[in-house]
C-alpha positions in Angstrom: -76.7 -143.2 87.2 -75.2 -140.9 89.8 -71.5 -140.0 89.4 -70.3 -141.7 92.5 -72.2 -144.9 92.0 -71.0 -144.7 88.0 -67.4 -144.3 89.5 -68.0 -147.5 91.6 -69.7 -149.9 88.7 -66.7 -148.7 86.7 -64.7 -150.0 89.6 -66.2 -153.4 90.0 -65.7 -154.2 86.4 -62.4 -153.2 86.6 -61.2 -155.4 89.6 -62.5 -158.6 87.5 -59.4 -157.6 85.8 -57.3 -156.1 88.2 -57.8 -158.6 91.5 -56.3 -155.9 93.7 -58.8 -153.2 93.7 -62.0 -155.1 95.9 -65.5 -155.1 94.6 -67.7 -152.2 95.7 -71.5 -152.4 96.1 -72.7 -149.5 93.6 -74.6 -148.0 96.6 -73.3 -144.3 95.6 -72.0 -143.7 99.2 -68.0 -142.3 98.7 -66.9 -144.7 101.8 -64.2 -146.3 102.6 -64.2 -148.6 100.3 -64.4 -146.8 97.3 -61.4 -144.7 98.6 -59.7 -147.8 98.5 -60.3 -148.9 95.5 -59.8 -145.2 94.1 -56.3 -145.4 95.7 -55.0 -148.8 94.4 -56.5 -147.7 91.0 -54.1 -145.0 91.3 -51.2 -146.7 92.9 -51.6 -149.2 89.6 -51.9 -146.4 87.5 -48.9 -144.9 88.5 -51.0 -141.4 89.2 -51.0 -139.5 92.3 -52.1 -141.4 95.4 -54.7 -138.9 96.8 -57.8 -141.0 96.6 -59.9 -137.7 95.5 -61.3 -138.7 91.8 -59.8 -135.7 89.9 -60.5 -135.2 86.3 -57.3 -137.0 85.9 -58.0 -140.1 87.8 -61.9 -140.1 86.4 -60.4 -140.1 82.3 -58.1 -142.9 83.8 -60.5 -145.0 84.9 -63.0 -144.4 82.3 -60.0 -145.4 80.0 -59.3 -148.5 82.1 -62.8 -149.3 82.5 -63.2 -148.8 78.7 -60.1 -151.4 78.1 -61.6 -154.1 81.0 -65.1 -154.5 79.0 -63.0 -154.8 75.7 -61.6 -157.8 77.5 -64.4 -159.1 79.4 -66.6 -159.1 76.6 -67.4 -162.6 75.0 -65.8 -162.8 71.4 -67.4 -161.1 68.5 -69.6 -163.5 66.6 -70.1 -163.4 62.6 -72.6 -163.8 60.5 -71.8 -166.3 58.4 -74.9 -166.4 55.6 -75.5 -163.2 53.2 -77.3 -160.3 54.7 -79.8 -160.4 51.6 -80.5 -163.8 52.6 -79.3 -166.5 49.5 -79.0 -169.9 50.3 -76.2 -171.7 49.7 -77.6 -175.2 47.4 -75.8 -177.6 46.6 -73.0 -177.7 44.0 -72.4 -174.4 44.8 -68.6 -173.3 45.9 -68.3 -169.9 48.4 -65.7 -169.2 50.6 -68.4 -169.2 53.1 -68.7 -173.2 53.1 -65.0 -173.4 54.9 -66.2 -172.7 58.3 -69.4 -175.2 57.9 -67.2 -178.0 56.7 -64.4 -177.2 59.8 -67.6 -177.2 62.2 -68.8 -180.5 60.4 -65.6 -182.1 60.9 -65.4 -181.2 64.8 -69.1 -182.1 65.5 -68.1 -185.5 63.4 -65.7 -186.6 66.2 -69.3 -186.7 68.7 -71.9 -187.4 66.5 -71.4 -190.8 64.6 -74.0 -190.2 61.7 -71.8 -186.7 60.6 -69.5 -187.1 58.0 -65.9 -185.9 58.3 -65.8 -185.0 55.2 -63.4 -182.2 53.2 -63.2 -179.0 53.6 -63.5 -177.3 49.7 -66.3 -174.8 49.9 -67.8 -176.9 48.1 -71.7 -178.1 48.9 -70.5 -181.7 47.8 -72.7 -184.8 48.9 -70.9 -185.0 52.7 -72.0 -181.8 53.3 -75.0 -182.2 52.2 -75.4 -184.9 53.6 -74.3 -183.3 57.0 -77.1 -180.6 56.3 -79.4 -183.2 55.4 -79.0 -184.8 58.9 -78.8 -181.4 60.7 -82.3 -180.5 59.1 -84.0 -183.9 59.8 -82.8 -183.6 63.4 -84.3 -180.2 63.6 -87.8 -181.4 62.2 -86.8 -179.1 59.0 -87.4 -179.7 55.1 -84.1 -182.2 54.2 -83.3 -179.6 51.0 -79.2 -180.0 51.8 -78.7 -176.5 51.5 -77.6 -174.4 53.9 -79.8 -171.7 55.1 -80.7 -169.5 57.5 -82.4 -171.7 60.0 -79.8 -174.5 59.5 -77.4 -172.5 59.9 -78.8 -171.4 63.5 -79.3 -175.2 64.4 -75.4 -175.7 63.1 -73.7 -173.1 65.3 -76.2 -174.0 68.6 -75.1 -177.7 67.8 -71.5 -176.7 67.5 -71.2 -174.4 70.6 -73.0 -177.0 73.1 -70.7 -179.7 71.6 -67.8 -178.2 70.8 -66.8 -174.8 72.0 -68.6 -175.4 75.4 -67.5 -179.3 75.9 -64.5 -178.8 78.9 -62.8 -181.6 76.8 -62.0 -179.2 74.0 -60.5 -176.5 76.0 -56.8 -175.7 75.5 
C-alpha cells in the first residue's frame, strides 16, 4: 500500500472512533480532504496544526490508529476445551465446566427442554443431560460428554440466542 493511501485507511479507521475527522476514500490522492482530516487529527492531538504529515504526526497516528483497532476489534474469544483435545465425560469435575453450565443456564431461559441446572464443574446428569439434547439436536452421537464438536454447536447456539438476542443487551 502506498504511504498516502496507508495514511488515509489509517484515517478512516480512526474517525469510527473519533467522529470529527471525515471518512476519506483511500484513493492515495493528498486532497483536500485528507488535509482535513490530517489537521483535526492534529488539532485532537494537541500537535502542531500544519496539516504536513511529519514524522511526528505519522508515529501519532500510527499510535492512534494502533489504539482505534484495539477498540474496534470484536472481543477476544477462548478456547474453552484442551488443546490436546480430552473430552470432558461425565462425572468428571474441571474448572472448565463453569462456563458450560452459565451458558446452559442462559440458553435454559429460551429453550424449554434445557435444564437450568447448577453450576459445579461438575458433568452431573443436567448437564449431561443438556449435552445429550445439544448433540441430538445436532444429529451427533448422544455420549453426554462434552467435546469438541459439541462444544462448537454450544457456543453458535449460545451467541445466536444469547449474546446476539437485542433482548439481552445492557
Amino acid at each position: 500500500m502506498e504511504p498516502i493511501q496507508e495514511l488515509q485507511t489509517m484515517l478512516t479507521a480512526i474517525s469510527h472512533v473519533h467522529r470529527e475527522i471525515p471518512r476519506l476514500q483511500a484513493d492515495g490522492q493528498f486532497g483536500e480532504n485528507t488535509l482535513e482530516a490530517v489537521m483535526i487529527f492534529q488539532r485532537q492531538a494537541d500537535l502542531p496544526v500544519t496539516g504536513e504529515v511529519d514524522q511526528v504526526t505519522w508515529d501519532a497516528i500510527v499510535q492512534t490508529h494502533k489504539d482505534v483497532q484495539r477498540h474496534l476489534a470484536p472481543p477476544r474469544s477462548v478456547s474453552l476445551l484442551p488443546h490436546h483435545g480430552s473430552d470432558i465425560l461425565p462425572g468428571q469435575f474441571t474448572p472448565l465446566l463453569y462456563p458450560v453450565q452459565g451458558m446452559f443456564l442462559a440458553l435454559a431461559q429460551v429453550f424449554a427442554p434445557v435444564r437450568a441446572g447448577s453450576v459445579s464443574g461438575h458433568l452431573d446428569e443436567d448437564t449431561a443431560y443438556n449435552l445429550r439434547w445439544l448433540q441430538n439436536k445436532g444429529q451427533r452421537e448422544e455420549t453426554g460428554m462434552l467435546d469438541k464438536d459439541t462444544w462448537e454447536d454450544l457456543s453458535r447456539l449460545y451467541e445466536t440466542f444469547i449474546t446476539r438476542h437485542p433482548d439481552n443487551q445492557p
